[in-house]
C-alpha positions as CSV (number, residue, x, y, z in Angstrom):
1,X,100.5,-58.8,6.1
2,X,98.8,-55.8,4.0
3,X,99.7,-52.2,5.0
4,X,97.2,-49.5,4.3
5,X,98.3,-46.5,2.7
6,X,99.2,-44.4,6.1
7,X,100.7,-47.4,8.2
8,X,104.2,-45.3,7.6
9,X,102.0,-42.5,8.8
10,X,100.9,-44.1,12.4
11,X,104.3,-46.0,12.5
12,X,105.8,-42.3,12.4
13,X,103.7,-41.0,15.1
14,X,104.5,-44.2,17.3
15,X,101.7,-46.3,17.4
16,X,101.6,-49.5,18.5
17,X,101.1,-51.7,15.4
18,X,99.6,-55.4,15.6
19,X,98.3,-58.1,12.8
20,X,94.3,-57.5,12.4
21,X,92.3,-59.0,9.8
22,X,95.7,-59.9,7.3
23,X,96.6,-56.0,7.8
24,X,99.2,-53.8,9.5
25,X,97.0,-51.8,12.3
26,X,97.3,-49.2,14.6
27,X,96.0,-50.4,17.6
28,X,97.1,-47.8,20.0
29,X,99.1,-44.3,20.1
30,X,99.0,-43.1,23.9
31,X,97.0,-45.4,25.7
32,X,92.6,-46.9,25.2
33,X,91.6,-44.9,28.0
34,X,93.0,-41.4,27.0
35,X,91.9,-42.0,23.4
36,X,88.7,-43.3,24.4
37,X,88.0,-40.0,26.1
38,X,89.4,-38.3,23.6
39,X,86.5,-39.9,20.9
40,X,83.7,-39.3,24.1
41,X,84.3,-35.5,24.6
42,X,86.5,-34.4,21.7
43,X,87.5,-35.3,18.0
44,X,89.4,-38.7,17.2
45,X,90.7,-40.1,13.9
46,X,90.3,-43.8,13.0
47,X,92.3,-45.0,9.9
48,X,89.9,-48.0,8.5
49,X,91.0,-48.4,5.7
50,X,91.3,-52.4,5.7
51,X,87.3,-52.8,5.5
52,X,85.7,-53.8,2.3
53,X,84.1,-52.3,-0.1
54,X,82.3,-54.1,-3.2
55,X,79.8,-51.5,-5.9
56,X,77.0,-53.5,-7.4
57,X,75.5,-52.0,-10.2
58,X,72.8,-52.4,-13.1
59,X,69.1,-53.2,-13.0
60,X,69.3,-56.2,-11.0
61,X,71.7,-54.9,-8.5
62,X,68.5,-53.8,-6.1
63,X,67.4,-57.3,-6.3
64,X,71.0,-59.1,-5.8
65,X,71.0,-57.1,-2.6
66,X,67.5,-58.0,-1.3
67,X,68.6,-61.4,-2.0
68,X,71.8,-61.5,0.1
69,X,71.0,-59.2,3.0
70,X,68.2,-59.0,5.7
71,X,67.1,-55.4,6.0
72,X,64.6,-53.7,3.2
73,X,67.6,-51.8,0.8
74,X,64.7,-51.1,-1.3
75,X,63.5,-48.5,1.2
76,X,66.5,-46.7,0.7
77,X,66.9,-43.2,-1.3
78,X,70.2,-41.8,-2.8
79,X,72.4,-40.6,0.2
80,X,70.8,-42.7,2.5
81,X,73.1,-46.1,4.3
82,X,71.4,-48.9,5.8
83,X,72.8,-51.1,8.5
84,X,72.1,-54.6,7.5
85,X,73.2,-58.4,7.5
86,X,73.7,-61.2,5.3
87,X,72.2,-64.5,6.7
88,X,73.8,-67.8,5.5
89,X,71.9,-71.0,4.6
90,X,72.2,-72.4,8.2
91,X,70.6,-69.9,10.7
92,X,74.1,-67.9,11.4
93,X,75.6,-64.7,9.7
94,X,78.0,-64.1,6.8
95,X,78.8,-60.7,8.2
96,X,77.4,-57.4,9.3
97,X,77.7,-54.4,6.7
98,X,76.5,-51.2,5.4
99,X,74.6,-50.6,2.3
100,X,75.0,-47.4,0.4
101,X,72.3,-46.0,-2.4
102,X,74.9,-44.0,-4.4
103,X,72.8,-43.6,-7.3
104,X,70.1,-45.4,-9.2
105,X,71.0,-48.8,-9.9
106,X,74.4,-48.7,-8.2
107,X,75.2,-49.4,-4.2
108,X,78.4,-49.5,-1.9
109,X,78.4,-52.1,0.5
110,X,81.1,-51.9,3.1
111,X,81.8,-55.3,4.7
112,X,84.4,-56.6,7.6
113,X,88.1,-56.6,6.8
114,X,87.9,-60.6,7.8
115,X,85.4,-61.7,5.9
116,X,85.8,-60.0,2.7
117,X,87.1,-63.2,0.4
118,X,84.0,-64.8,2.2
119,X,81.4,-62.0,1.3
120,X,82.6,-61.8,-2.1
121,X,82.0,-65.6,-2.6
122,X,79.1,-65.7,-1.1
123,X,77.3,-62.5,-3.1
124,X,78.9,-64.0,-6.0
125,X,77.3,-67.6,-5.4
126,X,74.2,-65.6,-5.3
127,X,74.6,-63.6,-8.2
128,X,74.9,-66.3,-11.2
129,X,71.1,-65.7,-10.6
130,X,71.1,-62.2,-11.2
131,X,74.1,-61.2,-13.3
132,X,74.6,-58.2,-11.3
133,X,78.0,-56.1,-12.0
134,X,80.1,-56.4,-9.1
135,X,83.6,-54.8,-8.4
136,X,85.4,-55.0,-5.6
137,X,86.9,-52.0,-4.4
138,X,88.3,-53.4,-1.2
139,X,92.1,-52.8,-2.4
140,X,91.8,-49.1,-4.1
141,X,89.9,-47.4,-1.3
142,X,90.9,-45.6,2.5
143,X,88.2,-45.1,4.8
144,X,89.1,-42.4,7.9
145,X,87.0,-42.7,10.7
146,X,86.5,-39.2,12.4
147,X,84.3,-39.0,15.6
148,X,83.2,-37.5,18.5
149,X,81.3,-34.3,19.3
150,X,83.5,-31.9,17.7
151,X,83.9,-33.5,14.9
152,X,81.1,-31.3,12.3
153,X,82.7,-28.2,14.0
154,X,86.5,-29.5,13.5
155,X,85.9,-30.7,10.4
156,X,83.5,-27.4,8.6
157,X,86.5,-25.8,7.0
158,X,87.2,-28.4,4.8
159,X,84.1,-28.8,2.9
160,X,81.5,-26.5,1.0
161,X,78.9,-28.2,2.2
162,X,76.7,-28.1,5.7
163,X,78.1,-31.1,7.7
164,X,75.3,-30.2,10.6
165,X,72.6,-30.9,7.7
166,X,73.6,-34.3,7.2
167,X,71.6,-37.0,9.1
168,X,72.6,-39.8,10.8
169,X,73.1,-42.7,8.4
170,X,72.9,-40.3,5.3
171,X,76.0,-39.3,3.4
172,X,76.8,-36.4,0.6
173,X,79.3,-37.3,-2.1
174,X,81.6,-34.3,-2.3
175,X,84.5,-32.0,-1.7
176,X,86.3,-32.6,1.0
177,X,90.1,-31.6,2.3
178,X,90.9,-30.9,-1.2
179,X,89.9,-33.9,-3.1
180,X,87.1,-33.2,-5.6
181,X,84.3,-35.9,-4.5
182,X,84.5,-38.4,-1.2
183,X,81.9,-39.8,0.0
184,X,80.9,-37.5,3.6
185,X,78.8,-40.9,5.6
186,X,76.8,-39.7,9.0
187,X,77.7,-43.2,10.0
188,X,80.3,-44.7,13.1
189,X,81.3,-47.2,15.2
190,X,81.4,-45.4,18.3
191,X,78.1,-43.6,19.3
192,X,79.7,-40.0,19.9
193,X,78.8,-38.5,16.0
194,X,80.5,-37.8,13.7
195,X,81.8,-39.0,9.9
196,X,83.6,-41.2,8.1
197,X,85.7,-40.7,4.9
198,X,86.0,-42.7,2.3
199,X,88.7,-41.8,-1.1
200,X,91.1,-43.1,-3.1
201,X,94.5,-44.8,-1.4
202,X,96.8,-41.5,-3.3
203,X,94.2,-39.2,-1.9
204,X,94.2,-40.5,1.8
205,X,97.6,-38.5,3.0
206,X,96.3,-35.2,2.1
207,X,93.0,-36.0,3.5
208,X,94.6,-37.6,6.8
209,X,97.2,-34.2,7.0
210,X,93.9,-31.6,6.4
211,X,92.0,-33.3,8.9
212,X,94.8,-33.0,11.6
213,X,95.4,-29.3,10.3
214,X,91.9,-28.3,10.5
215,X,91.3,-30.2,14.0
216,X,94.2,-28.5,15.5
217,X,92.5,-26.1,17.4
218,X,90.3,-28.6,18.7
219,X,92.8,-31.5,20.5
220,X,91.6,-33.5,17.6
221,X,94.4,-37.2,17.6
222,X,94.5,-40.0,16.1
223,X,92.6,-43.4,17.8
224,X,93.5,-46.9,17.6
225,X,91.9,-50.1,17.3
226,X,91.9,-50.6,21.2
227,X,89.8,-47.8,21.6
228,X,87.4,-48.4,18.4
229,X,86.1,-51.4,20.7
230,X,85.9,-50.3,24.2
231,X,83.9,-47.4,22.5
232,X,81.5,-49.5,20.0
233,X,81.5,-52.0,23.0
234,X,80.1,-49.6,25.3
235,X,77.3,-48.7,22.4
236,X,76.2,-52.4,22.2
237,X,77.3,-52.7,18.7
238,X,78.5,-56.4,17.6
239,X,81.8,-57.4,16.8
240,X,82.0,-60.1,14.1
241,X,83.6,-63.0,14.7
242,X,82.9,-62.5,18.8
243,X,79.2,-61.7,19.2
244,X,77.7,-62.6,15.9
245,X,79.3,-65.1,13.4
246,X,78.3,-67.7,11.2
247,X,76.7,-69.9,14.0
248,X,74.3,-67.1,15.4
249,X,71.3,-66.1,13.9
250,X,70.2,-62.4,13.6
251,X,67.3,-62.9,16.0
252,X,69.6,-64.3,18.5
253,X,71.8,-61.3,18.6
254,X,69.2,-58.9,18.8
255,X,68.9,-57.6,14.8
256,X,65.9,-58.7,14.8
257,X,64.9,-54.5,13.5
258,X,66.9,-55.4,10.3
259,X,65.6,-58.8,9.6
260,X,62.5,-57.8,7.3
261,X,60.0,-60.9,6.2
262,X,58.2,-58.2,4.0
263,X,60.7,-59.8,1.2
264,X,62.5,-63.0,0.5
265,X,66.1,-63.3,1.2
266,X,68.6,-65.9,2.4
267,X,67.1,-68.5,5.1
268,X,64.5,-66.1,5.8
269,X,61.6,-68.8,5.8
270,X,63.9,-70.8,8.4
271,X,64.3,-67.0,10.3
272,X,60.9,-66.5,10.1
273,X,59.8,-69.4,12.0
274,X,62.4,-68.8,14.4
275,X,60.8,-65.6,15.1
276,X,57.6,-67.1,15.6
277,X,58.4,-69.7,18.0
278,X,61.3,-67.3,19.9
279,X,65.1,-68.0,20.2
280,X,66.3,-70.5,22.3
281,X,69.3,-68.1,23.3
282,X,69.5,-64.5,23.5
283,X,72.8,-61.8,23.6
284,X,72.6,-60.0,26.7
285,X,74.7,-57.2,28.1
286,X,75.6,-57.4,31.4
287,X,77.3,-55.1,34.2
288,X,79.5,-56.4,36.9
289,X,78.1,-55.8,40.3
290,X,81.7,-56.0,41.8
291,X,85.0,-55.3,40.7
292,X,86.3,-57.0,38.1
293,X,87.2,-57.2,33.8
294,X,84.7,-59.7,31.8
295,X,86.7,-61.3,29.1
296,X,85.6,-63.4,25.8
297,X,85.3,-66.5,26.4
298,X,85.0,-66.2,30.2
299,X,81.5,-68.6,31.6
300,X,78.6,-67.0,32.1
301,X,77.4,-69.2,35.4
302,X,74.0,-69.1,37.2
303,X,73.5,-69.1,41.0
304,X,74.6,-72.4,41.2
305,X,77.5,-72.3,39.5
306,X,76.2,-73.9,36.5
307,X,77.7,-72.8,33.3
308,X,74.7,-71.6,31.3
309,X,76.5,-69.3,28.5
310,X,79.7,-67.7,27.3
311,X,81.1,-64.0,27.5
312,X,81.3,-62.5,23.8
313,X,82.8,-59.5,24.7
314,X,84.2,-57.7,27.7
315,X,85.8,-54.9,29.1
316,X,86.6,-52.2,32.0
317,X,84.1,-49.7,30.8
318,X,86.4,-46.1,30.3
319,X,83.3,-44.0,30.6
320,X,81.3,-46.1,33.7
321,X,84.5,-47.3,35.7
322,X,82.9,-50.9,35.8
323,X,83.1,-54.3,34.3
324,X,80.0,-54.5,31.4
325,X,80.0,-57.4,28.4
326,X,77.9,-59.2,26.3
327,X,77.1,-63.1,25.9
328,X,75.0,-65.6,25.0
329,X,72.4,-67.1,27.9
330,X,69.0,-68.8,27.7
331,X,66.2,-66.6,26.8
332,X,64.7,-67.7,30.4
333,X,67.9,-65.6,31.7
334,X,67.9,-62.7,29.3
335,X,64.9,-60.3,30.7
336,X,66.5,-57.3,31.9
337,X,67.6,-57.1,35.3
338,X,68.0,-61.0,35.9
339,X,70.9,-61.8,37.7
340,X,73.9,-64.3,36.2
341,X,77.8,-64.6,37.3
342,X,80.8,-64.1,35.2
343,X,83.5,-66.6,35.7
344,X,86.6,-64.8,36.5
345,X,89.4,-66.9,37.6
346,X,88.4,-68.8,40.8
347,X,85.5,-66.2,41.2
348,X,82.0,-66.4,40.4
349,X,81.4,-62.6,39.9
350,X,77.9,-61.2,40.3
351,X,76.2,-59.0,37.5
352,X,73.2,-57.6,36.5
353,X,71.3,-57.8,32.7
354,X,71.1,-54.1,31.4
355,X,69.2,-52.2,28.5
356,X,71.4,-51.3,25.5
357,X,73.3,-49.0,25.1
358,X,75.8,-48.8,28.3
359,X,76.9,-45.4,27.9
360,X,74.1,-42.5,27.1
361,X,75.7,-39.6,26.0
C-alpha cells in the first residue's frame, strides 16, 4: 500500500484512512455530510495526490494524443485543460482524464489512480507509432484539491497572480504558497469552484500548511474521499470503474460532447456508427420518489418488476435530503421524467429520470 506524501499529515489530524486505488487514503475526518457542506458553502481541501500524471512531449506528441483520446486536444491553447477519454478497441473506455497544453509541443495528462499501469500501456502500445517522449510523473508529483466558493478569496494571499481571472478549465503555472512555479488548474471534481494544485512531493507540506494558514479565517478543513463522491455524485460526474469502464462506450455514458469524429482516434469508426444508429443503453440519473439510499449494484426494475438495468452509483443526496443515482437502462427508459424502480432490499422503490446536474448551485 503506497502513502502519499501527507498521509502522516491526515493520520495526525485523525482521519479515517482506508486502501483506495494501491494507496493509503483519507476517506473521512469528521463525518461526509459536515464536510460535504463544508465543500458546498465554504473552502475544503482534498489531498489527491495518488492520481496520475504522464508529460508527453515533442513534435508528435499533439498527434499521440489525438490518437489515444476522444475530444479535439488540438483545439486547445497553452493554459487551457480539456476533459477527455481514451476509448479502447472494443467500444468501452480506458479511463477518463484531463489533458493539459503546458507549452508547445508538451501536455500533462492526469489520469485515475487505478488505471495508471493500464494507461501507460495502452498510450505506450500506441506510441511505437509515433515515438513521442513520454514520462511518467505519477510517483514525483502531489495534487491538492481545494474547492468551494471561498476558495479564490481564501486562497488570494498566496499568489501574485489574479485567481478570479482564471477560467474554468484554464490553469496559470506559477507562484503559489511559496513554491516558485505550480501549476494553478480552474478545474474540480465537485461543482462548487475552485482549484487544484499540483507540485513536487518535498513541496506539498508547505503548500498543504499555507493553505490551512491562509484559509483560517475562512472555516477552510480538510475533505475526504467520502465526501469527493457524494459531491461529484451530485454533479453527475462519472466514477471510473462504476459508471464508465472498459465495457461502456462514451456515447452510452453520455460523453458523447467529447467524442469528436472531426479526427481519427481509437474505435472511433466503430463509435461513429454507434452514434448514428443510437445506443442500445443509456446512463440515467434518477431521484427516489420515497425514502430510501440507491446503492451500486442495486436493480433497476420496471413496473413489473422486471429487472431492466443496474445502479452505478448511489447515495443519500447531503444537499437535496433524497435518494438520487445513476445506472444503466434501455434508451426506451432513459427520456427524462420516465418512471423506473430501484431494488432496495424486498422493496421496489419508485423514482423519477432527472436532468443532470442534481444539485444547481
Amino acid at each position: 500500500m503506497k502513502n502519499t506524501a501527507l498521509s502522516s499529515t491526515h493520520e495526525a489530524l485523525g482521519a479515517k484512512m482506508v486502501p483506495f486505488a494501491g494507496y493509503n487514503m483519507p476517506v473521512s475526518y469528521e463525518g461526509v455530510n459536515a464536510e460535504h457542506e463544508t465543500v458546498r458553502n465554504g473552502v475544503g481541501v482534498f489531498d489527491v495526490s495518488h492520481m496520475g500524471e504522464f508529460l508527453i512531449s515533442g513534435p508528435t506528441a499533439l498527434d499521440l494524443i489525438q490518437k489515444v483520446t476522444s475530444n479535439d486536444a488540438s483545439k486547445l491553447s497553452i493554459g487551457r485543460a480539456q476533459y477527455s477519454c481514451m476509448p479502447n478497441e472494443t467500444g468501452g473506455i480506458v479511463d477518463d482524464l484531463i489533458v493539459y497544453k503546458i507549452k508547445e509541443e508538451q501536455y500533462l495528462l492526469v489520469v485515475n489512480a487505478s488505471n495508471i499501469e493500464k494507461d501507460w500501456n495502452h498510450i505506450s502500445k500506441y506510441n511505437t507509432a509515433f515515438n513521442a517522449e513520454m514520462r511518467n510523473l505519477s510517483d514525483d508529483y502531489s495534487l491538492l484539491a481545494i474547492q468551494g466558493p471561498k476558495a479564490v478569496e481564501a486562497m488570494q494571499s498566496l499568489t501574485s497572480i489574479d485567481l478570479s481571472a482564471i477560467k474554468f478549465y484554464h490553469f496559470e503555472v506559477a507562484d503559489f504558497a511559496g513554491i516558485d512555479s505550480v501549476i494553478i488548474s480552474a478545474t474540480g471534481y465537485t461543482g462548487s469552484g475552485g482549484f487544484e494544485i499540483y507540485c513536487k512531493n518535498d513541496e506539498v507540506k508547505q503548500v498543504w500548511d499555507k493553505v490551512f494558514e491562509a484559509g483560517a479565517d475562512f472555516g477552510i478543513k480538510p475533505i475526504g474521499l467520502a465526501a469527493r463522491d457524494t459531491l461529484r455524485l451530485e454533479m453527475g460526474y462519472c466514477l471510473y470503474g462504476n459508471d464508465i469502464n472498459d465495457e461502456t462506450s462514451p456515447l452510452e455514458a453520455g460523453l458523447g460532447w467529447i467524442t469528436k469524429f472531426t479526427k481519427d482516434f481509437v474505435n472511433s469508426e466503430a463509435l461513429e456508427k454507434e452514434k448514428q444508429h443510437g445506443p442500445e443503453k443509456k446512463l440515467i440519473a434518477f431521484e427516489l420518489d420515497e425514502r430510501g439510499i440507491p446503492r451500486h449494484d442495486y436493480d433497476i426494475v420496471d413496473g413489473e418488476g422486471k429487472k431492466i438495468g443496474v445502479v452505478t452509483s448511489g447515495t443519500m443526496s447531503p444537499s437535496l435530503g433524497k435518494g438520487i443515482g445513476l445506472g444503466y437502462v434501455p434508451t426506451i427508459f432513459s427520456d427524462i421524467g420516465s418512471k423506473i424502480h430501484i431494488q432496495i432490499r424486498k422493496k421496489a422503490v419508485p423514482a423519477t429520470v432527472v436532468k443532470l446536474p442534481f444539485y444547481k448551485a
